[in-house]
N, CA, C and O atoms as a Tripos MOL2 file, in Angstrom:
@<TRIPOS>MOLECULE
protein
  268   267    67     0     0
PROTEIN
NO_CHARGES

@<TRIPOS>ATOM
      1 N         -34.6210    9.9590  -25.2220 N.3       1 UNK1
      2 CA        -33.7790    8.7910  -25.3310 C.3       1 UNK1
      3 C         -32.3110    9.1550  -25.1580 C.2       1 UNK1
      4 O         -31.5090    8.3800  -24.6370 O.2       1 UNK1
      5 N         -31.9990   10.3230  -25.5990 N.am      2 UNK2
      6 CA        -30.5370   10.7330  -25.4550 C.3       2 UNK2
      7 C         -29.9280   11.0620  -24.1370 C.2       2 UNK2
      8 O         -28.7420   10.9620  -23.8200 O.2       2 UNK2
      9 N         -31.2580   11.6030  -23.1910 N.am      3 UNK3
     10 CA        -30.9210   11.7640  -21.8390 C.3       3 UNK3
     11 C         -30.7140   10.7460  -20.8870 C.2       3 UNK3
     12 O         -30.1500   10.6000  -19.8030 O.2       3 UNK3
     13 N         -31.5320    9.9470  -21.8800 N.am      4 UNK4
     14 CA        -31.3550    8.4160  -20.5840 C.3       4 UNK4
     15 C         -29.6350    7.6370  -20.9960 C.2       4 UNK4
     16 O         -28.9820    7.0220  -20.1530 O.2       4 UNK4
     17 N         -29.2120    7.8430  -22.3350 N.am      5 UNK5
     18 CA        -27.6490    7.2590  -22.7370 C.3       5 UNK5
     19 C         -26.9220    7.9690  -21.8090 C.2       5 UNK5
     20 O         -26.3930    7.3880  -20.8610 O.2       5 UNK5
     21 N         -26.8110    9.4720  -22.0150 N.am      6 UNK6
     22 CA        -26.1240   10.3730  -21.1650 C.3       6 UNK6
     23 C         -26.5140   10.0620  -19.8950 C.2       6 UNK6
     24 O         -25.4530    9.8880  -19.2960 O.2       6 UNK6
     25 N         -27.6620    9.8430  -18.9280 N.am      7 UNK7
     26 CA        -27.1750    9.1310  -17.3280 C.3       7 UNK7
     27 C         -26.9320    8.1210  -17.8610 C.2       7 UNK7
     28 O         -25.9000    7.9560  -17.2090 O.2       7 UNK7
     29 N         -26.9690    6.9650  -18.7070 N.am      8 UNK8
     30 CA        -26.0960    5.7580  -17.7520 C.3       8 UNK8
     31 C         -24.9980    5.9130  -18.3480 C.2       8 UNK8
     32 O         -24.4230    4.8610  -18.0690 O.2       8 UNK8
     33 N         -24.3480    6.4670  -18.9420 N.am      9 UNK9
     34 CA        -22.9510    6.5060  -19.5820 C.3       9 UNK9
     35 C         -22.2640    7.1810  -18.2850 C.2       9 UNK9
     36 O         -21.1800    6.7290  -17.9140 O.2       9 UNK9
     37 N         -22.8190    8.1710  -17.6360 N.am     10 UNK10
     38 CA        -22.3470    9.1070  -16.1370 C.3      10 UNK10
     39 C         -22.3140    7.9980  -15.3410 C.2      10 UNK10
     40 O         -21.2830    7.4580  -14.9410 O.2      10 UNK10
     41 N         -23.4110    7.6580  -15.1120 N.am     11 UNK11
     42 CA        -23.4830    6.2070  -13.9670 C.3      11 UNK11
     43 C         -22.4130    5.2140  -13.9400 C.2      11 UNK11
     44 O         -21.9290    4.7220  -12.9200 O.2      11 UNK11
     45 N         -21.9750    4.8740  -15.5600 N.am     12 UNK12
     46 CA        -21.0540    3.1890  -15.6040 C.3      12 UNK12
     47 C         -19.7760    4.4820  -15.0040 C.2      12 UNK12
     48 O         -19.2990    4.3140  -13.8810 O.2      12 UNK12
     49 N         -19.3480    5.6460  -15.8120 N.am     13 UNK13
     50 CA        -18.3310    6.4370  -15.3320 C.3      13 UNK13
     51 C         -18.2400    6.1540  -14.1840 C.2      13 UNK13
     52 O         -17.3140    5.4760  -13.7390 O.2      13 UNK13
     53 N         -19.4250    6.7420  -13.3190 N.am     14 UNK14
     54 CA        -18.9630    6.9210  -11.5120 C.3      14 UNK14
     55 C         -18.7670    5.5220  -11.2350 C.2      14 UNK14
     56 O         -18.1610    5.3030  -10.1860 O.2      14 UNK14
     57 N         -19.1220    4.5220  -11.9060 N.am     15 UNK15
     58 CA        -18.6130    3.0390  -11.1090 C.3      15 UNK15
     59 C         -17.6700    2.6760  -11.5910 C.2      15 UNK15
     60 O         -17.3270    1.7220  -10.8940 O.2      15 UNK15
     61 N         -16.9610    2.8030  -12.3770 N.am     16 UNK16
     62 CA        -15.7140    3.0300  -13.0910 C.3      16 UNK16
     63 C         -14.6870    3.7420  -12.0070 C.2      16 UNK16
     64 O         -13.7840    3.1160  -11.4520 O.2      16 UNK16
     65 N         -14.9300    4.9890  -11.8120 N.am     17 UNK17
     66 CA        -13.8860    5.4590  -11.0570 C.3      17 UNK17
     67 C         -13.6510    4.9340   -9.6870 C.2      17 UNK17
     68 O         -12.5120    4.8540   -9.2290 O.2      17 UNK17
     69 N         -14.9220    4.5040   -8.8950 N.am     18 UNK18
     70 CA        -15.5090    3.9010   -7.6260 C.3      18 UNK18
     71 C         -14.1880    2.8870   -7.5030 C.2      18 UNK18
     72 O         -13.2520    2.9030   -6.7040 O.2      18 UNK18
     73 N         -14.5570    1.8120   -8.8550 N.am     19 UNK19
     74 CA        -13.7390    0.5120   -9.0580 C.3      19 UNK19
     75 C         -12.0060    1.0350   -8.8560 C.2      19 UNK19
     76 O         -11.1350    0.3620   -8.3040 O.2      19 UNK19
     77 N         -11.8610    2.1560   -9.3570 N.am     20 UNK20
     78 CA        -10.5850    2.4240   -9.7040 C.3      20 UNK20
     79 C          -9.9600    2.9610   -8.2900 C.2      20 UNK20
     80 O          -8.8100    2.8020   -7.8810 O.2      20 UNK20
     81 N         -11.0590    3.6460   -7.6570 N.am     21 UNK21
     82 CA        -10.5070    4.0940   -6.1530 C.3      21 UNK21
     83 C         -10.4070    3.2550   -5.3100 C.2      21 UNK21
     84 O          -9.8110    3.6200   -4.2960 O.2      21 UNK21
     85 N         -10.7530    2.2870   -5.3320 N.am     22 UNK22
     86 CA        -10.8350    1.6480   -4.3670 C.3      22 UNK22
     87 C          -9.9360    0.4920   -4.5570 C.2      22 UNK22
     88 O          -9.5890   -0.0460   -3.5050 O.2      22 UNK22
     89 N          -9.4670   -0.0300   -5.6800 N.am     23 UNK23
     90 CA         -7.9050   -0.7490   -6.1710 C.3      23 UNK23
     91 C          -7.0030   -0.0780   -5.5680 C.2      23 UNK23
     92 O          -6.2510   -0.5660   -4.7240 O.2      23 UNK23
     93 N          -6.9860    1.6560   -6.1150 N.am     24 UNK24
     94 CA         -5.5690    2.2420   -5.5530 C.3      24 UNK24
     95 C          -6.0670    2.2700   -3.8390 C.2      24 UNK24
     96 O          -4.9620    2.2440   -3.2960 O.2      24 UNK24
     97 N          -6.6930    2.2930   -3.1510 N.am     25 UNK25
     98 CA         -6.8220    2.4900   -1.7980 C.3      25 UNK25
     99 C          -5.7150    0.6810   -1.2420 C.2      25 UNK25
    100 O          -4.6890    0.6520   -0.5630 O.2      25 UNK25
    101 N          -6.3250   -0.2960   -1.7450 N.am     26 UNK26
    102 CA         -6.3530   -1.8050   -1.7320 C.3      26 UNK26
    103 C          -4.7370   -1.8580   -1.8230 C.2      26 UNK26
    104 O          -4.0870   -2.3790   -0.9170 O.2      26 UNK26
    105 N          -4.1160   -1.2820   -2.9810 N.am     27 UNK27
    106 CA         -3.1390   -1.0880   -2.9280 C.3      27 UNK27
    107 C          -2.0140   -0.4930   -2.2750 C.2      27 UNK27
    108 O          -1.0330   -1.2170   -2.1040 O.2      27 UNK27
    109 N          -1.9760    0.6380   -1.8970 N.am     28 UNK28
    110 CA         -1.6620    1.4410   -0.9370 C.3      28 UNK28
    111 C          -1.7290    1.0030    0.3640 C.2      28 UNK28
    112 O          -0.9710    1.5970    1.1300 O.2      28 UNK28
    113 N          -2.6560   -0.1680    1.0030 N.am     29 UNK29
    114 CA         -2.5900   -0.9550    2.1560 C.3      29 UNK29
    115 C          -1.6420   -1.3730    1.8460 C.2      29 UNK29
    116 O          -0.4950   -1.0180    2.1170 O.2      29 UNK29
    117 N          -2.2510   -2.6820    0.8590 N.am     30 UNK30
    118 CA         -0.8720   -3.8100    1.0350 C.3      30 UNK30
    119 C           0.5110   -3.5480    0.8830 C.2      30 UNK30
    120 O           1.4320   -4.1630    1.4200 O.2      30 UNK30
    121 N           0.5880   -2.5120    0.0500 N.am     31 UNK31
    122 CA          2.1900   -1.6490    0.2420 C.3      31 UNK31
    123 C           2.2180   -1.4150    2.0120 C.2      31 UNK31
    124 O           2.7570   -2.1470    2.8430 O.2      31 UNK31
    125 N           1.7580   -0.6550    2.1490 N.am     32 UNK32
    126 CA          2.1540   -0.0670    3.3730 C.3      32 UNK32
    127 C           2.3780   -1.6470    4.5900 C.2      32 UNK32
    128 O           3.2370   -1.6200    5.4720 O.2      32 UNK32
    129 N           1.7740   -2.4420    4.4540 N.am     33 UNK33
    130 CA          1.8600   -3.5800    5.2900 C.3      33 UNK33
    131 C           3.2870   -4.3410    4.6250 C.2      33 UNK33
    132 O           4.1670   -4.8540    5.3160 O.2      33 UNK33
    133 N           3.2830   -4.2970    3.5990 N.am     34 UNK34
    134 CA          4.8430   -5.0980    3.1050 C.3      34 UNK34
    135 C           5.6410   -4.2190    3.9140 C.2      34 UNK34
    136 O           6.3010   -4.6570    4.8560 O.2      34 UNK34
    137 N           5.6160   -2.8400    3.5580 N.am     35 UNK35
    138 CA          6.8040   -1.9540    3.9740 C.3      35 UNK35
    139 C           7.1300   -2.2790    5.6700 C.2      35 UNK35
    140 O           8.2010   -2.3880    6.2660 O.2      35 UNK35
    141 N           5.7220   -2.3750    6.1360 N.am     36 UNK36
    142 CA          5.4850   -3.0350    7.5240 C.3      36 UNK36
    143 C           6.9420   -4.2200    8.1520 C.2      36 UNK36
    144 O           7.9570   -4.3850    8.8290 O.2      36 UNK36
    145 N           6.0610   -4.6740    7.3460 N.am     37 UNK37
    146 CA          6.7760   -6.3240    7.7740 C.3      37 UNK37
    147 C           8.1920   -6.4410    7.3100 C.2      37 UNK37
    148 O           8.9710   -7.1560    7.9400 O.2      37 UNK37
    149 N           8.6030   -5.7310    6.1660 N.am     38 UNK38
    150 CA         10.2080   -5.8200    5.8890 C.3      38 UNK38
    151 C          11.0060   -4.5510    7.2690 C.2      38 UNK38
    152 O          12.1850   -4.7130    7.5830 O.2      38 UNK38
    153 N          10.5270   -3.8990    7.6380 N.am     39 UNK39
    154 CA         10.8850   -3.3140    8.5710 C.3      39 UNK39
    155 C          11.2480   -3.5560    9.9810 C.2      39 UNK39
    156 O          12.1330   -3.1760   10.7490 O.2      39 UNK39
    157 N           9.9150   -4.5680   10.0350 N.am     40 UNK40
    158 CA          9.9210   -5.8950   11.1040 C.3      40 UNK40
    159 C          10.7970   -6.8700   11.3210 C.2      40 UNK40
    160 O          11.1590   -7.4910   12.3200 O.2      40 UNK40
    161 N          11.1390   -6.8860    9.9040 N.am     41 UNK41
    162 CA         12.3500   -8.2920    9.9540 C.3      41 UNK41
    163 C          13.7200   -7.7360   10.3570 C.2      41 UNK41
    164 O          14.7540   -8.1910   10.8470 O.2      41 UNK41
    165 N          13.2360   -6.4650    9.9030 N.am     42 UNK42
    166 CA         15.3480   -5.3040    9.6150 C.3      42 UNK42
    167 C          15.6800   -5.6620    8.8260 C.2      42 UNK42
    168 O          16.9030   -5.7650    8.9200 O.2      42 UNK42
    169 N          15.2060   -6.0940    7.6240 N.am     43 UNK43
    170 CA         15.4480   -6.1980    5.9140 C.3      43 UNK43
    171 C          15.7470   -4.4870    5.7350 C.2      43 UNK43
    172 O          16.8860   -4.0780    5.5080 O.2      43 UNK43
    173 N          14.9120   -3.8350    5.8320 N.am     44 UNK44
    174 CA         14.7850   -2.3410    5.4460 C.3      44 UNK44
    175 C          14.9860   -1.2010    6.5820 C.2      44 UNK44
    176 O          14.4920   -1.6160    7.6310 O.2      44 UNK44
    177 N          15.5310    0.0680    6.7290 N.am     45 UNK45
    178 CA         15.0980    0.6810    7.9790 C.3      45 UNK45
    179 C          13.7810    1.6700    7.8370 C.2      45 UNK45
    180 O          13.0370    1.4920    6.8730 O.2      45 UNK45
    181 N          13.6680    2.0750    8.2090 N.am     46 UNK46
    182 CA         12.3950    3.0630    8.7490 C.3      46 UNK46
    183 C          12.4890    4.5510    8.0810 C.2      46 UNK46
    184 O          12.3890    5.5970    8.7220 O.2      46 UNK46
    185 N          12.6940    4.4500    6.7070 N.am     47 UNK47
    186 CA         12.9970    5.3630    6.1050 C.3      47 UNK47
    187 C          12.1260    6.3910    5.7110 C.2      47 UNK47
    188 O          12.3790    7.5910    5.6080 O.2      47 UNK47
    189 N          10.5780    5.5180    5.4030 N.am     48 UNK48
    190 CA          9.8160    6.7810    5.5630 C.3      48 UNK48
    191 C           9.1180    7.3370    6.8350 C.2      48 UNK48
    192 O           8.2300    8.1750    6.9920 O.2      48 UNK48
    193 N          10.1440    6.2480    8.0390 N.am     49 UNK49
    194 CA          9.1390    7.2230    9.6520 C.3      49 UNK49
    195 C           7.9050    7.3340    9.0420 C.2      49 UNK49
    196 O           7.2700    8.3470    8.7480 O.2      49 UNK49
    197 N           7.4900    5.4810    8.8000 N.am     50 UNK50
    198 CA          5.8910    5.7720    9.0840 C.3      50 UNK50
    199 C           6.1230    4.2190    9.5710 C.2      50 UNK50
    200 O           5.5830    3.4120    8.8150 O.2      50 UNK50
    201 N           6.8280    3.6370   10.6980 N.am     51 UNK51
    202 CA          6.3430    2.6580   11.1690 C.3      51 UNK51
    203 C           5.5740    2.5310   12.4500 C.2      51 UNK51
    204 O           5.1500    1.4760   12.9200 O.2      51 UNK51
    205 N           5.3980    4.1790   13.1470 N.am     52 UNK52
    206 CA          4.5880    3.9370   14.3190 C.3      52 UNK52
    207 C           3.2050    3.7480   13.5290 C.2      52 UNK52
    208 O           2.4040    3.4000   14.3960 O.2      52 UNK52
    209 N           2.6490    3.8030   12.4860 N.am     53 UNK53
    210 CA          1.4600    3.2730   11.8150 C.3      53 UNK53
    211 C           1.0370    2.1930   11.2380 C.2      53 UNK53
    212 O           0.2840    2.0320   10.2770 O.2      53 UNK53
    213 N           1.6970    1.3270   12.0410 N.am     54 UNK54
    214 CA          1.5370   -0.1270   11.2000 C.3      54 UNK54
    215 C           0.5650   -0.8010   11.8180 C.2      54 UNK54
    216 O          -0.0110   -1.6610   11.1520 O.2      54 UNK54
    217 N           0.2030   -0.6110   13.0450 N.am     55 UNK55
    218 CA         -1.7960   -1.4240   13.6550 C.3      55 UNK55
    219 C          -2.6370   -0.7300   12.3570 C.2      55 UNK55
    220 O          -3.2440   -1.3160   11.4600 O.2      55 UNK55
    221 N          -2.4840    0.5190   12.5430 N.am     56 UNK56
    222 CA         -3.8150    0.8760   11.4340 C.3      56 UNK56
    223 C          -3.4660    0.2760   10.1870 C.2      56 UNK56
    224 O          -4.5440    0.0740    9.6270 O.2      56 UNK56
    225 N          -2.3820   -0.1830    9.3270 N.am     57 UNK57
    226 CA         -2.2210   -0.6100    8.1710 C.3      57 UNK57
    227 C          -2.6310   -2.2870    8.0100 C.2      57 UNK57
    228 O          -3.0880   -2.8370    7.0080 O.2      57 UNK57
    229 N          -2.3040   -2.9020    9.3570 N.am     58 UNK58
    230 CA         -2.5890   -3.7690    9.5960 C.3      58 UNK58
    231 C          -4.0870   -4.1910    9.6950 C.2      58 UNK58
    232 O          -4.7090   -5.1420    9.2220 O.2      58 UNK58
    233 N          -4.4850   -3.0020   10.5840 N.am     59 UNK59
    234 CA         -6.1200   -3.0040   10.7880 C.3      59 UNK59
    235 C          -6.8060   -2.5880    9.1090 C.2      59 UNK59
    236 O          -7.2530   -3.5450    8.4780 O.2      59 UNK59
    237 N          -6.8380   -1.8440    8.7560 N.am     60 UNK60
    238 CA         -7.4110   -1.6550    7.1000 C.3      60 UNK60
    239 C          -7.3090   -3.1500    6.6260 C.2      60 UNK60
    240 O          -8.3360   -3.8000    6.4320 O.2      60 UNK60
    241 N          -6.0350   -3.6970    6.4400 N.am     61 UNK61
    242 CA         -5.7800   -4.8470    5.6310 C.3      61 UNK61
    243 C          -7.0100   -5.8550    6.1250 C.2      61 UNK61
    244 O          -7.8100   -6.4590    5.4110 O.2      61 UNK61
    245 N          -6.9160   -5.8430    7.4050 N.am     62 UNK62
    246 CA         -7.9160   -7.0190    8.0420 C.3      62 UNK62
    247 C          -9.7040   -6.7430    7.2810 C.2      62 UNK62
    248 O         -10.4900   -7.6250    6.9350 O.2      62 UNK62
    249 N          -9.8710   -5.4420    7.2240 N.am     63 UNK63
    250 CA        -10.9210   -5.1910    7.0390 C.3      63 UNK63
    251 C         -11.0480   -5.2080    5.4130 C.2      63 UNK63
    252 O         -12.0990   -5.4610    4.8230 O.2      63 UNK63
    253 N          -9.7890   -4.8950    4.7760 N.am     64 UNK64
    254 CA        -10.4030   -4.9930    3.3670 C.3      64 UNK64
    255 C         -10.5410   -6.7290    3.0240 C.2      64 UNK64
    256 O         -11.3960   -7.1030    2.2210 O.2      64 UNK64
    257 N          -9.6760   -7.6650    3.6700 N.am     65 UNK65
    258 CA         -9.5850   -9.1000    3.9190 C.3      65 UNK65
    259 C         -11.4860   -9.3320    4.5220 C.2      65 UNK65
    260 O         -12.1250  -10.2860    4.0770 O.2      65 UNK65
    261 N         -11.8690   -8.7480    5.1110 N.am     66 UNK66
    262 CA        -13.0760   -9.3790    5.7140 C.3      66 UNK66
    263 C         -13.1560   -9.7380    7.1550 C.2      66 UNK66
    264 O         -14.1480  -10.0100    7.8310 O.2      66 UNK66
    265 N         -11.8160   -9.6760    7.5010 N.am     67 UNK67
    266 CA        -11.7390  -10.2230    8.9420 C.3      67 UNK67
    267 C         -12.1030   -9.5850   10.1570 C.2      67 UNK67
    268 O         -11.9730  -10.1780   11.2280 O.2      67 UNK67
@<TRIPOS>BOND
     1     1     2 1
     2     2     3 1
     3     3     4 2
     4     3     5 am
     5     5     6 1
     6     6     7 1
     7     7     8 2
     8     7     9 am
     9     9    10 1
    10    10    11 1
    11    11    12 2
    12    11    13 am
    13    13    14 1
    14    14    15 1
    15    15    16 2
    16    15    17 am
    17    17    18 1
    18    18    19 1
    19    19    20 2
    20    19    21 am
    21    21    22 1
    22    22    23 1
    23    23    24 2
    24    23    25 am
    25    25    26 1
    26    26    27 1
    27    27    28 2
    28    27    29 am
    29    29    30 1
    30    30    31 1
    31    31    32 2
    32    31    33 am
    33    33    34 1
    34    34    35 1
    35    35    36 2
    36    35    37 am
    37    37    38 1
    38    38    39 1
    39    39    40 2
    40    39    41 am
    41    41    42 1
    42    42    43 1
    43    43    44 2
    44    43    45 am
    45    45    46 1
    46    46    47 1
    47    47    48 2
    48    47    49 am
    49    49    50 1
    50    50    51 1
    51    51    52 2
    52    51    53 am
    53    53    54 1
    54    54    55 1
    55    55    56 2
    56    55    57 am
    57    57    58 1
    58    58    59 1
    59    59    60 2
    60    59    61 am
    61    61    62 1
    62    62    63 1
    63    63    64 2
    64    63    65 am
    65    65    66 1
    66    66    67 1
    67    67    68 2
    68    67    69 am
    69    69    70 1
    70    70    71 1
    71    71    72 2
    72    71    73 am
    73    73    74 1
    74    74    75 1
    75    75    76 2
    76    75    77 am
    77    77    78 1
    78    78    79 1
    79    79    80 2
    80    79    81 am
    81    81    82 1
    82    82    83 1
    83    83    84 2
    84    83    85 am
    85    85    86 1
    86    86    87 1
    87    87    88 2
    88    87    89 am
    89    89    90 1
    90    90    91 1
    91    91    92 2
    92    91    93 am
    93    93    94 1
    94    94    95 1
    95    95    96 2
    96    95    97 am
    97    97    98 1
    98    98    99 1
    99    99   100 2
   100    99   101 am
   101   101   102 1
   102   102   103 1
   103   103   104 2
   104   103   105 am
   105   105   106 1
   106   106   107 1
   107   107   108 2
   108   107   109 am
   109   109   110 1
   110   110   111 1
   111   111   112 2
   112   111   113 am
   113   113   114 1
   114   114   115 1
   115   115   116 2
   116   115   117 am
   117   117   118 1
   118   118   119 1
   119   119   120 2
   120   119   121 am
   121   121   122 1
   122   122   123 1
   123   123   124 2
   124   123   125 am
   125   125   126 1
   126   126   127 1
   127   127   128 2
   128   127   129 am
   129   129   130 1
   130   130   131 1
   131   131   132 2
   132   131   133 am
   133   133   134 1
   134   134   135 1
   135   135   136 2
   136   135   137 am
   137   137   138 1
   138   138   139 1
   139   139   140 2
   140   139   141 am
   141   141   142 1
   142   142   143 1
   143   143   144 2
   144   143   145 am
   145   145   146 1
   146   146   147 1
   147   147   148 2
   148   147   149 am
   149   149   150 1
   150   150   151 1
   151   151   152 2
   152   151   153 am
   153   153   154 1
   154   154   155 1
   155   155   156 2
   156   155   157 am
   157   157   158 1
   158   158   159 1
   159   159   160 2
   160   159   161 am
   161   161   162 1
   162   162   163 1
   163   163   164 2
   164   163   165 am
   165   165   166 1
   166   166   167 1
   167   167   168 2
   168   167   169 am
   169   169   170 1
   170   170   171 1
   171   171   172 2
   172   171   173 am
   173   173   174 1
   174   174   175 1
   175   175   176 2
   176   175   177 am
   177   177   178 1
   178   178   179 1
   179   179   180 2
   180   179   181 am
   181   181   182 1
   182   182   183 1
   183   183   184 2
   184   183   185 am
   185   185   186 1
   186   186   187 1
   187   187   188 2
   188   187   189 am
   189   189   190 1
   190   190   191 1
   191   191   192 2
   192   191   193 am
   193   193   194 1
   194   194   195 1
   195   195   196 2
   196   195   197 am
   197   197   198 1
   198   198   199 1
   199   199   200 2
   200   199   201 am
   201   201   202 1
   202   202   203 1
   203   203   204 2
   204   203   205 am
   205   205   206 1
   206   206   207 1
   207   207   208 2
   208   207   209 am
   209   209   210 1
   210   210   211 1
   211   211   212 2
   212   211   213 am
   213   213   214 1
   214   214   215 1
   215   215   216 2
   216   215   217 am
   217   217   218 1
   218   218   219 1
   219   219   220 2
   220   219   221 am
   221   221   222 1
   222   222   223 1
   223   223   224 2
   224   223   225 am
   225   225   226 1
   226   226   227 1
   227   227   228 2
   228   227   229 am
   229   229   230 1
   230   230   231 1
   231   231   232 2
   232   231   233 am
   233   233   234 1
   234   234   235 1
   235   235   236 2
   236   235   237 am
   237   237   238 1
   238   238   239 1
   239   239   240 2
   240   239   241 am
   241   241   242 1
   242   242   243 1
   243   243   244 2
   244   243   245 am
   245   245   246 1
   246   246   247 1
   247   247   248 2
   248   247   249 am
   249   249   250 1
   250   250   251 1
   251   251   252 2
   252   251   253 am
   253   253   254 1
   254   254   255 1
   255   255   256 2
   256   255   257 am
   257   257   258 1
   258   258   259 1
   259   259   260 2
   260   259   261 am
   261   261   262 1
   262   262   263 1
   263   263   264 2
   264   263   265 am
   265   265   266 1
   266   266   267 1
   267   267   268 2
@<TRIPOS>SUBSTRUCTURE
     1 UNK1         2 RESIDUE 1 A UNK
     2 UNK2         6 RESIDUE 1 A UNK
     3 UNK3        10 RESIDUE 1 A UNK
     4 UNK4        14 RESIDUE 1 A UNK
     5 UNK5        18 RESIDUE 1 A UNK
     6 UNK6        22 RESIDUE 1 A UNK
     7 UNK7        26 RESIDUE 1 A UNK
     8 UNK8        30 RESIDUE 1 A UNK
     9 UNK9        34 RESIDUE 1 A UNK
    10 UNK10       38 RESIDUE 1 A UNK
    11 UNK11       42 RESIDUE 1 A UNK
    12 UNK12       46 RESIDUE 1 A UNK
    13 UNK13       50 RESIDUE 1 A UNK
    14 UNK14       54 RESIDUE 1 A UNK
    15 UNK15       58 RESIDUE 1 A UNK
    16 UNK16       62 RESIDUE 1 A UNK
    17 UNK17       66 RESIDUE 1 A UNK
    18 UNK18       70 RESIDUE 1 A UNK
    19 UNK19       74 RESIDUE 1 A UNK
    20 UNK20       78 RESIDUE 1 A UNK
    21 UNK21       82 RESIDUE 1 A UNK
    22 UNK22       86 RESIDUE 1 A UNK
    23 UNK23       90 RESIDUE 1 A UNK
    24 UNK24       94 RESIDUE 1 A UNK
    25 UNK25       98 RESIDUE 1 A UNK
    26 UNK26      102 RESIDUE 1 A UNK
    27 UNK27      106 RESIDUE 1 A UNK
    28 UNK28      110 RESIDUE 1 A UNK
    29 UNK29      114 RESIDUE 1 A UNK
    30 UNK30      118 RESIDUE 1 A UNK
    31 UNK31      122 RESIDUE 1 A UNK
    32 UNK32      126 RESIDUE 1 A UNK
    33 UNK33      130 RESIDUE 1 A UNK
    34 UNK34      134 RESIDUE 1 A UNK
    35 UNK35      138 RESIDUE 1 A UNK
    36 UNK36      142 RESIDUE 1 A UNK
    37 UNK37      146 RESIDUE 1 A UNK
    38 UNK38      150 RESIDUE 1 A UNK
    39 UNK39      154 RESIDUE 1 A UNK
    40 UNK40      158 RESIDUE 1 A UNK
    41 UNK41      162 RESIDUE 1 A UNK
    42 UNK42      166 RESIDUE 1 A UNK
    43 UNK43      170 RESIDUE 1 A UNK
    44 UNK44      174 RESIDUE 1 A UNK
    45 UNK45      178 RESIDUE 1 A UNK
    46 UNK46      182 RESIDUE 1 A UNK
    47 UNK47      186 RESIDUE 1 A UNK
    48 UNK48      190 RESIDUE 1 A UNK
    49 UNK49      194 RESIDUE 1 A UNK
    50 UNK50      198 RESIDUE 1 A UNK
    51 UNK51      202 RESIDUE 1 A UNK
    52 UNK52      206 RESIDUE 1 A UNK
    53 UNK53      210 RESIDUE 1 A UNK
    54 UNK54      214 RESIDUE 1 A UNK
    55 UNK55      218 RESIDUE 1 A UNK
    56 UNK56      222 RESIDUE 1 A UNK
    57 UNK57      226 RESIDUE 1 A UNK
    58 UNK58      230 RESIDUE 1 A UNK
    59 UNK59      234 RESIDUE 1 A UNK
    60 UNK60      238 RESIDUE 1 A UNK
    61 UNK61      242 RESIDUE 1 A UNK
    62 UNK62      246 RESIDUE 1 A UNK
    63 UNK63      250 RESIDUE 1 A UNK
    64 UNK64      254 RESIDUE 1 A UNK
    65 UNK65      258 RESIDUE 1 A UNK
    66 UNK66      262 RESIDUE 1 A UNK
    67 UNK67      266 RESIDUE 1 A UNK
């Protein structure tokens, strides 16, 4: 009985962290697409020289969107 607490207590863990990686991933898009688009406007300049990457930030977003 103690072995079966100990896997699912491991199990809810790994979906726990799953949940948690995949927020900060979610996040880290939509940053990178704001940073995008204020760059776009010339609100901001190109300070971290990462705007030749903005299709792929764009493209992730679409896909974590569903589209």
């Amino acid at each position: 009985m103690d072995k079966l607490f100990i896997g699912l207590g491991f199990l809810a863990f790994l979906l726990v962290l799953g949940l948690v990686g995949n927020e900060d991933y979610e996040y880290e898009v939509r940053s990178q697409v704001n940073y995008c688009q204020m760059v776009e406007a010339g609100i901001w300049p190109d300070y971290n020289d990462t705007y030749q990457y903005c299709d792929k930030a764009y493209n992730a977003l679409a896909e974590i969107q569903g589209e």
